[in-house]
TORKOL-4160 file (C-alpha; in steps of 0.2 Angstrom, whole numbers, padded with zeros to 4 digits, m for minus):
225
<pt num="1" X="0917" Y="m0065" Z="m1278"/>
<pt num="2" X="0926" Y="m0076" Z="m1289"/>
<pt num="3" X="0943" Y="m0068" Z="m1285"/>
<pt num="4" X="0939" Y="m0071" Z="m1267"/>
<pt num="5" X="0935" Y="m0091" Z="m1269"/>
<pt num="6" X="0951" Y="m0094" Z="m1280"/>
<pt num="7" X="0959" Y="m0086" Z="m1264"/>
<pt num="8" X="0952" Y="m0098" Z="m1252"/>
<pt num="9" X="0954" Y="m0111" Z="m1262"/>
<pt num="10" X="0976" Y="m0112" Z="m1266"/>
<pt num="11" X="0978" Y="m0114" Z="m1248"/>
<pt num="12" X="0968" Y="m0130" Z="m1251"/>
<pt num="13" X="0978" Y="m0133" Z="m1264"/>
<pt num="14" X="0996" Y="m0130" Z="m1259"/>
<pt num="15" X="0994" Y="m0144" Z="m1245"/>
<pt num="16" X="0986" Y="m0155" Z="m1258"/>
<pt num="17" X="1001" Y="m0154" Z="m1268"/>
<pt num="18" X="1013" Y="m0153" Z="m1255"/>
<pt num="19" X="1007" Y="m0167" Z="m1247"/>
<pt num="20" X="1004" Y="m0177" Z="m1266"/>
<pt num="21" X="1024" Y="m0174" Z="m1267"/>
<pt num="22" X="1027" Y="m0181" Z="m1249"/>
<pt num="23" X="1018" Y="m0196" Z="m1254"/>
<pt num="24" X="1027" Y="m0197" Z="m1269"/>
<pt num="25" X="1045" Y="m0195" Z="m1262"/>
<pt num="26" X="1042" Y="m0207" Z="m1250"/>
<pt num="27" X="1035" Y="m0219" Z="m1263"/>
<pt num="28" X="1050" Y="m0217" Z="m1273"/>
<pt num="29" X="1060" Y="m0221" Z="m1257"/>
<pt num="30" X="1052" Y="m0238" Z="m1253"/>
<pt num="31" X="1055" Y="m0240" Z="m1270"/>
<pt num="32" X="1076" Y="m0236" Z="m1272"/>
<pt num="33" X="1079" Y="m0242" Z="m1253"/>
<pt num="34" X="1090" Y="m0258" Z="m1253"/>
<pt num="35" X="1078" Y="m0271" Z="m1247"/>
<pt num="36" X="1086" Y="m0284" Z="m1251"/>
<pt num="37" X="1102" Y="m0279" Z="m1241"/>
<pt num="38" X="1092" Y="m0273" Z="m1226"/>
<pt num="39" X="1081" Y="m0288" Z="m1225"/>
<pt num="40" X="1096" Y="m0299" Z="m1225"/>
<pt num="41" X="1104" Y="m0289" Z="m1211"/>
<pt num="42" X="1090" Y="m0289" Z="m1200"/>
<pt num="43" X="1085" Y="m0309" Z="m1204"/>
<pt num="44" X="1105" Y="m0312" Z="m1199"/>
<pt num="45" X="1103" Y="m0302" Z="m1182"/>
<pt num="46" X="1091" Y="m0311" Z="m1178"/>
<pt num="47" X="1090" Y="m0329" Z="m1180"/>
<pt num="48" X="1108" Y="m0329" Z="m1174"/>
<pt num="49" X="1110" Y="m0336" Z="m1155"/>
<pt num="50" X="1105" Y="m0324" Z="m1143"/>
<pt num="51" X="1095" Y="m0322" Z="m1126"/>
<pt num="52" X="1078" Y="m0320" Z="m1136"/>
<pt num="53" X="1082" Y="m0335" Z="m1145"/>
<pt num="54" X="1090" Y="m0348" Z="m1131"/>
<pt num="55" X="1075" Y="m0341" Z="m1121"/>
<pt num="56" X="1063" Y="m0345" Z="m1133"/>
<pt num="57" X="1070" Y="m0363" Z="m1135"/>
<pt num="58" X="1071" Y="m0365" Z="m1117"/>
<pt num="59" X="1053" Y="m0362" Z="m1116"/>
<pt num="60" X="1047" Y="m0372" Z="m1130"/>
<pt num="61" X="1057" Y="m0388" Z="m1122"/>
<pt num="62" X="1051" Y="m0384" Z="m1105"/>
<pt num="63" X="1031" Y="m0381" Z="m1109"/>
<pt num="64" X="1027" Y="m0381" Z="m1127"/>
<pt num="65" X="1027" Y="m0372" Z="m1143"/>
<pt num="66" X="1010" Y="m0364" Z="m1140"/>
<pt num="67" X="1012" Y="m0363" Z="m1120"/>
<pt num="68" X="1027" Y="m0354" Z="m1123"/>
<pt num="69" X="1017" Y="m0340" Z="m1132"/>
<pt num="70" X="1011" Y="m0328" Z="m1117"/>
<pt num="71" X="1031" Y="m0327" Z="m1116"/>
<pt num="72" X="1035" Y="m0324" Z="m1134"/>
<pt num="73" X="1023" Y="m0311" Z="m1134"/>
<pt num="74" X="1029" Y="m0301" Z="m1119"/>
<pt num="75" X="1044" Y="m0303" Z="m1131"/>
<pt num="76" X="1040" Y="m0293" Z="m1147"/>
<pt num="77" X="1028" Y="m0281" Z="m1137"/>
<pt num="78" X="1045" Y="m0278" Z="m1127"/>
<pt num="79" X="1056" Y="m0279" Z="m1144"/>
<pt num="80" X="1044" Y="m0266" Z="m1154"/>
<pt num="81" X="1045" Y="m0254" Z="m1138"/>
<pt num="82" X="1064" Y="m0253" Z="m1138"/>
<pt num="83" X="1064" Y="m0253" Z="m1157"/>
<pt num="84" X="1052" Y="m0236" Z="m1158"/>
<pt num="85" X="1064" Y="m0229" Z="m1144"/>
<pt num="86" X="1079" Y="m0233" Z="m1153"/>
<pt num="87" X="1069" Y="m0224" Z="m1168"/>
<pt num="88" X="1064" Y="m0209" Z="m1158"/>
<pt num="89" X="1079" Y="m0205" Z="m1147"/>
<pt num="90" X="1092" Y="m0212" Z="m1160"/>
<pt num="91" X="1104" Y="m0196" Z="m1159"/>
<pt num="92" X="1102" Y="m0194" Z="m1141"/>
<pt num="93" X="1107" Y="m0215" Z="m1140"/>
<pt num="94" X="1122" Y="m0213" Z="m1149"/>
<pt num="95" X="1126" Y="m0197" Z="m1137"/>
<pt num="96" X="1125" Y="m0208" Z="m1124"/>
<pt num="97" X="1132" Y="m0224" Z="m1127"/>
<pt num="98" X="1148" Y="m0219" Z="m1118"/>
<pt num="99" X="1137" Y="m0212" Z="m1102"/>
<pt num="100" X="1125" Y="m0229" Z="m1103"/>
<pt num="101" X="1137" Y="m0243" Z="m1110"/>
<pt num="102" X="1144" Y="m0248" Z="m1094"/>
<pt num="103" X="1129" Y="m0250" Z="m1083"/>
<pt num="104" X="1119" Y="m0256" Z="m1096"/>
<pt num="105" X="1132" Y="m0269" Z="m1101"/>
<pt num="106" X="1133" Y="m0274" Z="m1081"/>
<pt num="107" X="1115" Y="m0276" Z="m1080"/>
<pt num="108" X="1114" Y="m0285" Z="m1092"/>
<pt num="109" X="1128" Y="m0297" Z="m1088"/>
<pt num="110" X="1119" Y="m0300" Z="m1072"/>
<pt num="111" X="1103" Y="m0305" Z="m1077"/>
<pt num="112" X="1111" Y="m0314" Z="m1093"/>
<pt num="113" X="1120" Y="m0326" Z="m1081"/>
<pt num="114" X="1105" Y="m0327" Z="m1069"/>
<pt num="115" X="1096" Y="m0334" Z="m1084"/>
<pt num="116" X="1109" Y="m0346" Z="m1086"/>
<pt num="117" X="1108" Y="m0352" Z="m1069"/>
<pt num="118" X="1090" Y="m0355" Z="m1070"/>
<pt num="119" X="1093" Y="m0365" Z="m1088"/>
<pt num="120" X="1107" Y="m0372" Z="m1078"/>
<pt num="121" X="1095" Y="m0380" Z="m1064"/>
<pt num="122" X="1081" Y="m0382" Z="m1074"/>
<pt num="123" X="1069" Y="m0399" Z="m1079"/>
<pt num="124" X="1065" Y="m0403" Z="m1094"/>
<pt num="125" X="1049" Y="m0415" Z="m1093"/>
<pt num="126" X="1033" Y="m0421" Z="m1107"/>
<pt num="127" X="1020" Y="m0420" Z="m1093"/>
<pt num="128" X="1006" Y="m0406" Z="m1094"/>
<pt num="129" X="1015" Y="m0391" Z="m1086"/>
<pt num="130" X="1003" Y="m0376" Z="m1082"/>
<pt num="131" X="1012" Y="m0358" Z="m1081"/>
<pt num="132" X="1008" Y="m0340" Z="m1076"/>
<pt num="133" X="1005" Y="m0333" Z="m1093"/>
<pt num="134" X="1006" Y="m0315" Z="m1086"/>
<pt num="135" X="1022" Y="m0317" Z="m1078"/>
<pt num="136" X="1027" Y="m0326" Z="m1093"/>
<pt num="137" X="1024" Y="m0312" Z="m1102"/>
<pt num="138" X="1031" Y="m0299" Z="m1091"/>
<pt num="139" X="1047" Y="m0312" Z="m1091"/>
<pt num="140" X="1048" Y="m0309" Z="m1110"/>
<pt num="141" X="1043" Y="m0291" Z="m1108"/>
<pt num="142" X="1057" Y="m0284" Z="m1096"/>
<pt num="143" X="1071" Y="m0295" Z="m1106"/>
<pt num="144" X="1072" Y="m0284" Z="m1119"/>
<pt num="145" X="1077" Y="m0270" Z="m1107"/>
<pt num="146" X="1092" Y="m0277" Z="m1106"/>
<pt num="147" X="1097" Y="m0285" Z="m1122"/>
<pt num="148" X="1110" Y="m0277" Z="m1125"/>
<pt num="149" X="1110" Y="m0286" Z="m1144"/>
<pt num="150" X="1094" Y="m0281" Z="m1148"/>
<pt num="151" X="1097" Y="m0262" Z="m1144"/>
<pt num="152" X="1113" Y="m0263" Z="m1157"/>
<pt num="153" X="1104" Y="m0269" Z="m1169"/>
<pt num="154" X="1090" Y="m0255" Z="m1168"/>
<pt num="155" X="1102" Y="m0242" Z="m1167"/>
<pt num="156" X="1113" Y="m0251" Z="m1182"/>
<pt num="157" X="1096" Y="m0253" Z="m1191"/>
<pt num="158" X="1091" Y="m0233" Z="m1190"/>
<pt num="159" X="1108" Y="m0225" Z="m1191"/>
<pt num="160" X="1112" Y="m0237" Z="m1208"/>
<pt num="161" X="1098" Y="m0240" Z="m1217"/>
<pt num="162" X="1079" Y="m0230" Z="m1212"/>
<pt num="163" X="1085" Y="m0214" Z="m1205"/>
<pt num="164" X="1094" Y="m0210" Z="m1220"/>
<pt num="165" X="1080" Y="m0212" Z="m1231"/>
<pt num="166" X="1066" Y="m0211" Z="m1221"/>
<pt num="167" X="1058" Y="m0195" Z="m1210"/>
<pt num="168" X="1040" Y="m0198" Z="m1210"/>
<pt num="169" X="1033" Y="m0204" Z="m1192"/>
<pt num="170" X="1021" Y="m0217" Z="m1199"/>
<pt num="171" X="1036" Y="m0223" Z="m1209"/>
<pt num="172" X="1048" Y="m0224" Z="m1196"/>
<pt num="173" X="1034" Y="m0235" Z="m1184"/>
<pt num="174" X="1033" Y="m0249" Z="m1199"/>
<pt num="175" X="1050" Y="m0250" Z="m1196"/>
<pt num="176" X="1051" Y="m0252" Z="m1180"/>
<pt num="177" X="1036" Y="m0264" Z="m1180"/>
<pt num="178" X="1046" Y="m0275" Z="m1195"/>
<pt num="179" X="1062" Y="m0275" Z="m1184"/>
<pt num="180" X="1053" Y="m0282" Z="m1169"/>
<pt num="181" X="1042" Y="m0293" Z="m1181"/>
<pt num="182" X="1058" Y="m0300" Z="m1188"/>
<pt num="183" X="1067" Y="m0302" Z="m1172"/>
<pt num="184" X="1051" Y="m0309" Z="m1164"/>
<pt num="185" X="1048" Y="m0322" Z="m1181"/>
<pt num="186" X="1064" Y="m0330" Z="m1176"/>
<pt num="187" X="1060" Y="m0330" Z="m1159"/>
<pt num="188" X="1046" Y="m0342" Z="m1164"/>
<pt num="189" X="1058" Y="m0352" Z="m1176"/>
<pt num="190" X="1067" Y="m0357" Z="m1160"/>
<pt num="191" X="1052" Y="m0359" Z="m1149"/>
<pt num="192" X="1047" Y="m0373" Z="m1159"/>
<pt num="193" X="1063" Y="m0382" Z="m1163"/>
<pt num="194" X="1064" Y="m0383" Z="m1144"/>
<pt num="195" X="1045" Y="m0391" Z="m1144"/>
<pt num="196" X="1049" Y="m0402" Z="m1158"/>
<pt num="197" X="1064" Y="m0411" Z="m1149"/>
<pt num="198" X="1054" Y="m0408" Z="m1131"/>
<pt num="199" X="1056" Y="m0427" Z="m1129"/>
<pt num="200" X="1074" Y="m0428" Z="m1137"/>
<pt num="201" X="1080" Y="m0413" Z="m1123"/>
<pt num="202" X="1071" Y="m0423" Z="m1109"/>
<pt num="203" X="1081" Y="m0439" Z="m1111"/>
<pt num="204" X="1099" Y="m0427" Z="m1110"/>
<pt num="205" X="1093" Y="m0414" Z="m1098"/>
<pt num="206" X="1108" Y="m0413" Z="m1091"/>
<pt num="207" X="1118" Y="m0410" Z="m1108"/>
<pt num="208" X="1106" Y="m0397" Z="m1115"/>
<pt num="209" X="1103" Y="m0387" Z="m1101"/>
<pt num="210" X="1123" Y="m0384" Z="m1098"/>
<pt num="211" X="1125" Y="m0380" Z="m1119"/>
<pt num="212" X="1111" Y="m0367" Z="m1117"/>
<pt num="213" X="1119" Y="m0364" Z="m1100"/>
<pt num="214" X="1133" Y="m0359" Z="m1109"/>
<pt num="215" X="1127" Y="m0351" Z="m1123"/>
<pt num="216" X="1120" Y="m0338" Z="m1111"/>
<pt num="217" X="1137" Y="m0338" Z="m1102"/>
<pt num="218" X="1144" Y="m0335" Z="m1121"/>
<pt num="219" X="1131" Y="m0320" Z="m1124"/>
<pt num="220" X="1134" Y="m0312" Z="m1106"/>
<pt num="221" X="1155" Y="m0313" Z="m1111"/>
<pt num="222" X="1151" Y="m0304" Z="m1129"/>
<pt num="223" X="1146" Y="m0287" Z="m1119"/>
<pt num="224" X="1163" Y="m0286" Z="m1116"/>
<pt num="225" X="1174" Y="m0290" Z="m1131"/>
């Protein structure tokens, strides 16, 4: 009878220790991974100019840091998705970068310069200004579909730093949330610059919205060289 419990038993306990020893590897990685290095990469993506970012700021001039947020969040909900896709189809992305480059790159061109031509025509005023906050989100949502920066950046981010050192799904998904997190932090940075200055931007709307025009303009030109 005792024979037969110690039996049952060391299947309990090999998965016990397997799975201690998991824990422990992957500890040991969080521990050795190169933080510092990653963290710097990801903070200089990021807060760099961008369609997130000039979007962001256009918002916060046009209707306020905190009326800006339906759109920001459609953002990093967007931003997280792409980030876990980049995570989960990684190989298969890099596969077919030569097969989706080109209309990816034309898509999102055209909707890079359409943006631009909105900014272009846009008024900025200090007036209450109500929104849609679903389609403000949805706006944010569907950008990141076709930021083409954004999808570098996860695909640089897992082939360079996480996939390397990391396996574990849970592991892989707190990544992918920091990424977006990051991305989306900065987001906010911008957001509220353009809300600070609200009243600054509406006595030169002209000015900014041809800078931010042409930042867009700048952005849409970088898919190609």
């Amino acid at each position: 009878m005792q024979i037969l419990t110690s039996h049952q038993k060391e299947p309990n306990n090999s998965r016990y220790n397997f799975l201690t020893s998991r824990t422990i590897l992957i500890k040991d990685n969080l521990i050795m991974f190169s933080w510092s290095t990653f963290i710097l990469y990801a903070f200089a993506s990021t807060i760099t100019p961008g369609p997130n970012n000039i979007m962001s700021m256009s918002w916060g001039m046009r209707v306020g840091f905190f009326k800006a947020l339906p759109f920001n969040a459609g953002i990093i909900t967007g931003f997280f998705a792409v980030m876990l896709l980049c995570c989960i189809f990684c190989a298969t992305l890099n596969s077919m970068i030569p097969q989706i480059m080109l209309p990816m790159k034309i898509l999102g061109t055209l909707y890079l310069l359409w943006l631009a031509w909105k900014i272009l025509t846009a008024v900025y005023s200090v007036k209450p200004f109500e929104i849609d906050n679903k389609k403000a989100f949805i706006s944010g949502f569907c950008l990141q579909f076709v930021n083409v920066k954004i999808m570098v950046y996860g695909i640089l981010s897992m082939q360079v730093f996480i996939l390397p050192n990391f396996s574990e799904p849970a592991t892989l998904g707190f990544f992918s949330f920091f990424l977006a997190a990051m991305g989306s932090a900065c987001n906010l940075v911008w957001s509220a610059f353009g809300s600070i200055f609200a009243r600054l931007f509406a006595n030169y709307t002209r000015p900014i919205n041809i800078v931010l025009a042409l930042s867009l303009g700048f952005c849409a030109a970088s898919l190609w060289f």
